[in-house]
C-alpha positions in Angstrom: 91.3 84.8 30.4 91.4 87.5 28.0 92.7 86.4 24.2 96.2 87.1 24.0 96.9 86.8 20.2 94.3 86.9 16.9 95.7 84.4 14.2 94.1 85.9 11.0 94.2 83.5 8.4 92.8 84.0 4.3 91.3 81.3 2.8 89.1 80.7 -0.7 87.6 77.4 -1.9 90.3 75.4 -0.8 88.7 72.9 1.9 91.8 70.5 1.7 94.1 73.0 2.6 92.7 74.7 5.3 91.2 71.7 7.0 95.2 70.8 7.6 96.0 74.2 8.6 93.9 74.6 11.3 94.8 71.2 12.6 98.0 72.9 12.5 96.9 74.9 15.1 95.2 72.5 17.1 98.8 71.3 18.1 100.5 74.8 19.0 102.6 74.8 22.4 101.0 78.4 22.8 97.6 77.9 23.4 95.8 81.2 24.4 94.7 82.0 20.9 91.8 83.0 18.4 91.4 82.2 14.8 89.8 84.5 12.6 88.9 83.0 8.8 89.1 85.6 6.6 87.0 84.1 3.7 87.3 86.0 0.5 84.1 84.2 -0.9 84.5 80.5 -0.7 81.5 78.5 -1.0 78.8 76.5 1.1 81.5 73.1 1.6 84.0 76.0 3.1 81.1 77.2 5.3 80.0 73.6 6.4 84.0 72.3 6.9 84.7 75.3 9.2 81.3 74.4 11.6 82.6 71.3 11.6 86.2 72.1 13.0 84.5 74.4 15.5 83.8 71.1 17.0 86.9 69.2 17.5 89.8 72.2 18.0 89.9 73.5 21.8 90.2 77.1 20.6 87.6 79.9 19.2 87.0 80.0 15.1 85.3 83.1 13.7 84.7 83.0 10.3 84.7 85.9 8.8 83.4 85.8 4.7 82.2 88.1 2.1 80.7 87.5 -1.7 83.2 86.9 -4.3 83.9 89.3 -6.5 87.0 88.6 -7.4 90.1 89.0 -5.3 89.5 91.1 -2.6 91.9 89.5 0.4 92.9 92.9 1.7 89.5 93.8 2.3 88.7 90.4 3.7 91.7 91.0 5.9 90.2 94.5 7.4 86.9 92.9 8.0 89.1 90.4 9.8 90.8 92.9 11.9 87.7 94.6 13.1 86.4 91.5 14.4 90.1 90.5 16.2 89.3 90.2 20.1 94.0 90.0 20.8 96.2 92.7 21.2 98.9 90.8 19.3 98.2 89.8 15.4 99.7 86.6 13.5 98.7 87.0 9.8 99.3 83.7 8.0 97.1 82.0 4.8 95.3 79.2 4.4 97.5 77.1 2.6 100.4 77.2 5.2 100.6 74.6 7.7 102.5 76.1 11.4 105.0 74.0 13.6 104.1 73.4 17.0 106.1 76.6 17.8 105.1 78.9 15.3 103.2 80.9 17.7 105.5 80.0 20.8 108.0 81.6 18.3 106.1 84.7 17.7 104.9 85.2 21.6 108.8 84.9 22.1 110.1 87.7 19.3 107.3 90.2 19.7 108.3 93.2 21.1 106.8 96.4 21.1 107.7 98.8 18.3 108.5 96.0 15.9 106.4 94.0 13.2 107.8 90.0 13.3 109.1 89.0 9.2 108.4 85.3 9.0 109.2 83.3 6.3 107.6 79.6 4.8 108.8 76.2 4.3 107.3 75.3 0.4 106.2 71.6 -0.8 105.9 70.1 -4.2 102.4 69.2 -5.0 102.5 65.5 -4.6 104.2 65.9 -1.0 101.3 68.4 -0.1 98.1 66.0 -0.7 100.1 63.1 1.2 100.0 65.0 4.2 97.3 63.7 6.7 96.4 64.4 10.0 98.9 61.9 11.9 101.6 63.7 10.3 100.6 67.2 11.4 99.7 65.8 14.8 103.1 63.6 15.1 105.2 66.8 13.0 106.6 64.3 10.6 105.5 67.1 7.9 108.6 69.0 9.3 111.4 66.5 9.4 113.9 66.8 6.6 114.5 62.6 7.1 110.1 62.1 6.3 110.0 64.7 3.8 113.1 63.2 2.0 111.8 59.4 1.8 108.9 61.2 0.2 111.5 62.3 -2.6 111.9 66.3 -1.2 115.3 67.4 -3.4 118.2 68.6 -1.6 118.4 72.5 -1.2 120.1 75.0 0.9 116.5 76.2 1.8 115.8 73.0 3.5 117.8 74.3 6.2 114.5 76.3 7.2 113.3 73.5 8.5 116.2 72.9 11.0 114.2 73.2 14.7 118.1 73.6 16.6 117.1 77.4 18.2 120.3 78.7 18.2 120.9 77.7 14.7 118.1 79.3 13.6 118.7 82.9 15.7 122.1 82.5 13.8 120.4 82.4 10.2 117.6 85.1 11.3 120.4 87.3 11.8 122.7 86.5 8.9 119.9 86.3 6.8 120.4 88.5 3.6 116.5 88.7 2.8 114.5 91.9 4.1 112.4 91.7 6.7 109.3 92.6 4.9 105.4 92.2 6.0 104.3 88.7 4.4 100.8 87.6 4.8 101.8 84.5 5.1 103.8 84.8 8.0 104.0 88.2 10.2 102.9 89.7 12.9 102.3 92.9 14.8 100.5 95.3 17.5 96.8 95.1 16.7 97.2 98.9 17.8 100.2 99.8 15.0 97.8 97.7 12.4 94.9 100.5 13.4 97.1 103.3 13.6 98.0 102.8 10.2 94.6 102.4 9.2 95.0 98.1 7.8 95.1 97.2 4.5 94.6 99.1 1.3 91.9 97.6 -0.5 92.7 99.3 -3.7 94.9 96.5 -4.2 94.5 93.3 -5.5 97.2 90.2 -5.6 101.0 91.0 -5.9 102.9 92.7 -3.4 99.3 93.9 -1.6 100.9 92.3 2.4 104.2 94.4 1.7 102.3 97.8 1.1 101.0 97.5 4.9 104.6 96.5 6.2 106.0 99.8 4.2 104.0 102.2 5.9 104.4 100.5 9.0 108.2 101.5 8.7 107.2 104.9 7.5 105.1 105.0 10.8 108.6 104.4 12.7 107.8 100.5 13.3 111.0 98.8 12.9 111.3 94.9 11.6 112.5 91.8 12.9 113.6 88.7 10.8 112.3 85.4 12.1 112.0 83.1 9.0 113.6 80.9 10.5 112.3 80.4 13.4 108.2 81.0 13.1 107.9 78.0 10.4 105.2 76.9 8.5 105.1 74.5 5.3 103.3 76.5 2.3 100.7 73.7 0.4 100.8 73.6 -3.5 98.1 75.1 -5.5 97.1 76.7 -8.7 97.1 80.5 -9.0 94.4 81.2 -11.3 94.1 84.5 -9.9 97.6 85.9 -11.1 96.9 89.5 -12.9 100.2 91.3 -14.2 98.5 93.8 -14.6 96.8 94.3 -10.6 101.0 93.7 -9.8 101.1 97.0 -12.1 99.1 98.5 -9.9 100.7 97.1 -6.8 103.8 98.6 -7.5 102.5 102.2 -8.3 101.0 102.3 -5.0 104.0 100.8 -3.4 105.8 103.0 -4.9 103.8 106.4 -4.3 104.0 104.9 -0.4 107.9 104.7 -0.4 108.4 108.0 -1.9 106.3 110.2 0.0 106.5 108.1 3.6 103.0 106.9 4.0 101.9 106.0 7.1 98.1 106.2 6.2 95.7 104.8 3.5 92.8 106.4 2.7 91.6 103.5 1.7 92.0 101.0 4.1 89.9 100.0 7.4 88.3 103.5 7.4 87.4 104.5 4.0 88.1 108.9 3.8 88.5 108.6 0.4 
């Protein structure tokens, strides 16, 4: 049976994390899937963790790495894309944890001439390492009543968590946020991705997803809110890797793509630069 979708998820030196991920994925309701690691230079325990799960998920894990040379996910992410096998893509990260639905979701929503706007779930640090296996397995990692026990605050966004469907088409629609590309959680046609030639790999963290969702748009691809229904729990961590001034940078390119309609980088998957 041919692949239907290619999950793409980033990851770097952060074994914990992504070990729970993936068992994320072992537990999907939709099972005819690929996941691609994008690996933006992790070392030899990443390598040696990811043989291992090879072993005990029941789907296909390509591991995709590079040397690190500092952040470099969108080009990690292009490398990724070449080696996708789906016609469909689900970009998410390696620190986000998906419901059992959270591709059922996205195999319900997509729709051709539309990217998929998904949104995440985020835990404190001390709820993040008491996560184990059991709880991805049983889901108790997504109910309100388990994640409150473990002292979660009260918060309007906790209603992102809510699994009733039509309460959650209701807050999709209602929803006053964008629906912009989030590498965390979005999707699209593997064929749009190409068409607008991937990720620019001029840029480095801050705002470097959204650039690909804007010239998506400019390319005539219109959006599609589904925060609330594709969830996923986003893991704690440090961001050592925070640079005001690469978001500087971000935002002049952004900006240069708004203004005069990008639909191509020069500097993306094929390099005409």
């Amino acid at each position: 049976m041919k692949t239907s979708f290619s999950v793409i998820l980033s990851t770097y030196n952060s074994e914990a994390w992504l070990e729970k991920v993936v068992f994320g994925f072992q537990y999907q309701t939709f099972k005819n899937f690929e996941i691609i690691i994008a690996d933006d230079g992790s070392g030899l325990s990443t390598k040696k963790l990811i043989s291992n799960l090879k072993k005990v998920v029941f789907f296909p894990i390509f591991h995709v790495w590079h040397p690190d040379n500092g952040f470099q996910k969108t080009t990690i992410l292009n490398k990724a894309l070449l080696k996708s096998r789906g016609d469909y893509i689900v970009f998410t990260d390696g620190d986000c944890i998906p419901r059992s639905d959270f591709l059922e979701n996205h195999n319900k929503h997509k729709k051709l001439g539309y990217f998929l706007s998904g949104g995440y779930f985020k835990l404190p640090m001390d709820i993040s390492k008491i996560i184990k296996p059991y709880d991805i397995e049983s889901q108790n990692c997504f109910s309100l009543k388990w994640l409150n026990k473990l002292g979660l605050p009260f918060s309007y966004k906790n209603l992102k968590l809510n699994s009733n469907k039509l309460i959650s088409s209701l807050l999709n629609f209602f929803s006053p946020t964008k629906a912009t590309w989030n590498g965390h959680n979005s999707s699209g046609w593997r064929s749009d991705l190409f068409s607008v030639n991937g990720f620019d790999e001029r840029m480095k963290y801050g705002g470097e997803d959204r650039e690909l969702g804007e010239r998506l748009i400019n390319y005539g691809i219109k959006t599609k809110q589904i925060r609330y229904s594709a969830i996923c729990i986003h893991l704690d961590h440090e961001r050592n890797y925070v640079d005001i001034n690469s978001w500087k940078i971000n935002n002049k390119i952004r900006s240069i793509t708004r203004k005069e309609k990008k639909i191509w980088t020069n500097y993306g998957i094929e390099r005409t630069d």
